[in-house]
N, CA, C and O of each residue as an XYZ file, in Angstrom:
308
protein
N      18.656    -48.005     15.380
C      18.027    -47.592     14.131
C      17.152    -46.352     14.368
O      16.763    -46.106     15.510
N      16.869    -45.657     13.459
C      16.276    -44.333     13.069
C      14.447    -44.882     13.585
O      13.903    -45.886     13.125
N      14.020    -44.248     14.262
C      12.493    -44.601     14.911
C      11.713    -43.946     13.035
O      12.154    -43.309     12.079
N      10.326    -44.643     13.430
C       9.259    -44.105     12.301
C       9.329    -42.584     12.916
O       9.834    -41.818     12.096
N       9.065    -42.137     13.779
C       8.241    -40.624     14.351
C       9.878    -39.874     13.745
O       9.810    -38.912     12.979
N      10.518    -40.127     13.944
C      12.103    -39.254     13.634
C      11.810    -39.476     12.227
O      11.369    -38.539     11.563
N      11.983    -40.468     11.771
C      12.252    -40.616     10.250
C      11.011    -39.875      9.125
O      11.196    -39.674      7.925
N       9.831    -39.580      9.853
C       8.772    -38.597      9.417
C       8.557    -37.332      9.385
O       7.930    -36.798      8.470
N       9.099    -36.644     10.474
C       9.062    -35.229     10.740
C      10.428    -34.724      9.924
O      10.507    -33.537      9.609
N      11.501    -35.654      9.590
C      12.733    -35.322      8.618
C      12.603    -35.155      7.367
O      13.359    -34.597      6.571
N      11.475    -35.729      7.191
C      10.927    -36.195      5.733
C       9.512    -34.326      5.648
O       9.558    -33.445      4.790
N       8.707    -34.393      6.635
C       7.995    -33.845      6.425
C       8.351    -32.303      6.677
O       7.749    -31.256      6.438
N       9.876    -32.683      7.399
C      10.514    -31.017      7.572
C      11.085    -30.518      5.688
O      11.029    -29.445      5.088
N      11.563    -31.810      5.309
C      12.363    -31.274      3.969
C      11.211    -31.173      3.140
O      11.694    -30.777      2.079
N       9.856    -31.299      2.956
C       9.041    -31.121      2.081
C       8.344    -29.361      2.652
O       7.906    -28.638      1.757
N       8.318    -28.953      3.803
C       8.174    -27.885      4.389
C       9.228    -26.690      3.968
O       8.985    -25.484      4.010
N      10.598    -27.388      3.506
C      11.714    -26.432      3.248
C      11.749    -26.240      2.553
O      12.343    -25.199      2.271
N      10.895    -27.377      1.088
C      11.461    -26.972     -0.240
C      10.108    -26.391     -0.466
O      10.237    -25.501     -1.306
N       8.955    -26.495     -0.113
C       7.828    -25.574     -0.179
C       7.999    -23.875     -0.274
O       7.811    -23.026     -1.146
N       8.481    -23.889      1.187
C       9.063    -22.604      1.862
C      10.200    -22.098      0.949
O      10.164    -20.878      1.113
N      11.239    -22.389      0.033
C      12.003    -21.850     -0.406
C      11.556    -21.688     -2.267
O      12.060    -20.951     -3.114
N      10.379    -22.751     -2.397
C       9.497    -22.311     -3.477
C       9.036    -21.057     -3.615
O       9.493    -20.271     -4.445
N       8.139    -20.800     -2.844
C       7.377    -19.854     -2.165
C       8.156    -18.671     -2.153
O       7.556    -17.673     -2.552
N       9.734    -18.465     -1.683
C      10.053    -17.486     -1.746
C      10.997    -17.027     -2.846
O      11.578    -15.942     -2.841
N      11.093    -17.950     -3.780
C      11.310    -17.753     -5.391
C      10.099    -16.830     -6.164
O      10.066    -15.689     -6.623
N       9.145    -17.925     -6.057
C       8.111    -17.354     -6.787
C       7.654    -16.116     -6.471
O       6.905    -15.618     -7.312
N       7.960    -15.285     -5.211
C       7.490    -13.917     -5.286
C       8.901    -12.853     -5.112
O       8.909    -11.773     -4.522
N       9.774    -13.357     -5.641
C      11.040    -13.260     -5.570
C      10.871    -11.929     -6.765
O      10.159    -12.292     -7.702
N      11.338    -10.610     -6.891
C      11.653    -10.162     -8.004
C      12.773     -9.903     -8.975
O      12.969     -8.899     -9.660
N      13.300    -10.746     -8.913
C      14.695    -11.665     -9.557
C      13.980    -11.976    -11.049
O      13.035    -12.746    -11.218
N      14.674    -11.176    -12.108
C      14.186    -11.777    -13.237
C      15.173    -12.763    -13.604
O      14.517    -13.597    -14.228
N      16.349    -13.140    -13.576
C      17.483    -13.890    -13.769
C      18.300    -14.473    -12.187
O      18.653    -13.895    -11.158
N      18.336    -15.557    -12.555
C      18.981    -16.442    -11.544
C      19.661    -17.564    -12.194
O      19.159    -18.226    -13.102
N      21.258    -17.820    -11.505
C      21.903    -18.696    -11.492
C      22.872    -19.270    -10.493
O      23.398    -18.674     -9.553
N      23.027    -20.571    -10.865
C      23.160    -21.352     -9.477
C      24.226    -22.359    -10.343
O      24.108    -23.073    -11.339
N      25.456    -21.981     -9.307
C      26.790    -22.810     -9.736
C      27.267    -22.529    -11.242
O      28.259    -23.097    -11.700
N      26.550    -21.676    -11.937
C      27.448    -21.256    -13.379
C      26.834    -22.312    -14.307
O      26.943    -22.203    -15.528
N      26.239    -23.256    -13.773
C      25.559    -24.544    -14.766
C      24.340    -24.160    -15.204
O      24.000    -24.516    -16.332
N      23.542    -23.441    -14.476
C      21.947    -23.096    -13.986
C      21.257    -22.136    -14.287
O      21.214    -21.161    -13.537
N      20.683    -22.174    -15.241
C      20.768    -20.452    -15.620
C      19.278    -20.124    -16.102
O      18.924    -20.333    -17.263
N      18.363    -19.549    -15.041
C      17.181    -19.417    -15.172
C      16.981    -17.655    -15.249
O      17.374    -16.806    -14.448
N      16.112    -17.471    -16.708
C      15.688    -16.463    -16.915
C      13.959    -16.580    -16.742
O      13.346    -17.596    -17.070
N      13.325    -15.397    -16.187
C      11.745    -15.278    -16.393
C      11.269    -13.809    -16.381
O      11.717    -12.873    -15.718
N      10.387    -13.826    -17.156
C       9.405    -12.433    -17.202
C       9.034    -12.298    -16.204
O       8.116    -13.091    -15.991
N       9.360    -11.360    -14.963
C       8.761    -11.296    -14.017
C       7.305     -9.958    -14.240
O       6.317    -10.043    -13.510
N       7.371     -9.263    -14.904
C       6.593     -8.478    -15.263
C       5.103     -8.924    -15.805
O       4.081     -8.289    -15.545
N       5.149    -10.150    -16.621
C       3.900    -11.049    -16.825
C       3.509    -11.591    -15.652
O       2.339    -11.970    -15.607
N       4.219    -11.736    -14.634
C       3.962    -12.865    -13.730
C       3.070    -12.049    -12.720
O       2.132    -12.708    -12.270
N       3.187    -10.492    -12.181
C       2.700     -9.816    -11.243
C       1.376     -9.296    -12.576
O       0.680     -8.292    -12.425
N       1.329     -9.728    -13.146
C      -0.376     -9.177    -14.116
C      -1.388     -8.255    -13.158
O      -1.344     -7.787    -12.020
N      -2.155     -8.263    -14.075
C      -3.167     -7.687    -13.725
C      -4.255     -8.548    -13.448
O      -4.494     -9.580    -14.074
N      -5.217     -7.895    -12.053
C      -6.365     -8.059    -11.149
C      -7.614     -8.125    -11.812
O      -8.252     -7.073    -11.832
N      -8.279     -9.457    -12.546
C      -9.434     -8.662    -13.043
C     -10.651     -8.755    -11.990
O     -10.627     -9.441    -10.967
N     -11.544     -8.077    -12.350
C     -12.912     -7.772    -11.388
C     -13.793     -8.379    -12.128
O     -13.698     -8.687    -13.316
N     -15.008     -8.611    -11.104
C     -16.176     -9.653    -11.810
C     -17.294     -8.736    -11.353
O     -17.441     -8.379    -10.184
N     -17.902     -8.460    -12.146
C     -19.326     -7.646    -11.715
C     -20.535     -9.050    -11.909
O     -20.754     -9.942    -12.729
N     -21.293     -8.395    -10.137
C     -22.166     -9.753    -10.427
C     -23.675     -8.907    -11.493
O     -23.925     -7.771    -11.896
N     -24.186     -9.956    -11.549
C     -25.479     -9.733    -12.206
C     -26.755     -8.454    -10.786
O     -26.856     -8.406     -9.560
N     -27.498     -7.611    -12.096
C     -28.493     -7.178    -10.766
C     -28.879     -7.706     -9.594
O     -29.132     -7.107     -8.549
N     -28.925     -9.245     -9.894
C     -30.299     -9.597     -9.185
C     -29.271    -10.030     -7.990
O     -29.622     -9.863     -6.822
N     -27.983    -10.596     -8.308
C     -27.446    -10.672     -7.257
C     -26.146    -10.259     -6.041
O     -25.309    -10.821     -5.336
N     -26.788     -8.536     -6.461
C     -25.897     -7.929     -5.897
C     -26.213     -7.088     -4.665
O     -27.203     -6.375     -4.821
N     -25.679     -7.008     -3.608
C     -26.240     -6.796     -2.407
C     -26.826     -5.683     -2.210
O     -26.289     -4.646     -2.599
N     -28.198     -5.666     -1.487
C     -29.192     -4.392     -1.240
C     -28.327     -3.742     -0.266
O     -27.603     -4.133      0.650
N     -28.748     -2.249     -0.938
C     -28.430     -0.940     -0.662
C     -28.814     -0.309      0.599
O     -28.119      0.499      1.216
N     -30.052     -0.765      0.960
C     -30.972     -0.597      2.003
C     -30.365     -1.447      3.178
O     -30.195     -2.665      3.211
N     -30.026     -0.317      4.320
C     -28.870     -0.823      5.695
C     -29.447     -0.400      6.599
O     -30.288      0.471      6.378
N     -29.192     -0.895      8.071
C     -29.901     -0.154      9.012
C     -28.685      0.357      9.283
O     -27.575      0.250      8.761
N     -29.360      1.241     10.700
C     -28.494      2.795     11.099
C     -27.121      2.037     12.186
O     -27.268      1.431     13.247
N     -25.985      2.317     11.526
C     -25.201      1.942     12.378
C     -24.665      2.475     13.329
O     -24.769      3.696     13.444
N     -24.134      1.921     14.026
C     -23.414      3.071     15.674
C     -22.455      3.891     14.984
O     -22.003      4.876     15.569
N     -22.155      3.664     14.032
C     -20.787      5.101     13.765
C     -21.509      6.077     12.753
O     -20.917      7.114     12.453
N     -22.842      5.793     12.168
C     -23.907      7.329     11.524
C     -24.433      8.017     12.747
O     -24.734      9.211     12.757
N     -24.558      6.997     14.060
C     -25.544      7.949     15.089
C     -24.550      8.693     15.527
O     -24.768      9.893     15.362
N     -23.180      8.352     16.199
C     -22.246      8.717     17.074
C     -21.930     10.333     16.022
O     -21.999     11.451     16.534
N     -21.548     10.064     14.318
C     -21.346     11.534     14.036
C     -21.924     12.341     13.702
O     -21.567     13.217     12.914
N     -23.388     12.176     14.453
C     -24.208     13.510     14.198
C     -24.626     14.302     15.137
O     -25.257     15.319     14.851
């Protein structure tokens, strides 16, 4: 019979594969895909790569300006 330690790493390899082949769908730039002629997946890939927004923090907690002298201001003067 099939041991526990075999019968786990088979199990935890096919959850690793279908992760891994998730993973390389989703950044896939394939707007249309089909599989066997039955399967027929369309997506906006153009919504999907969006846009980056930025967060500005508040005054109080945004990092002082005031630095000491580092080795690469002394070295180019």
């Amino acid at each position: 019979m099939l041991s526990e330690v075999f019968l786990s790493f088979v199990v935890s390899s096919g959850i690793a594969c279908i992760l891994a082949l998730g993973q390389y769908i989703f950044k896939s730039k394939c707007d249309e895909v089909k599989i066997c002629g039955c399967v027929k997946i369309h997506r906006r890939v153009d919504l999907e790569g969006g846009e980056t927004s930025t967060i500005e923090l508040p005054s109080t907690l945004q990092p002082k300006q005031k630095r000491a002298l580092s080795l690469d201001s002394i070295i180019k003067k």
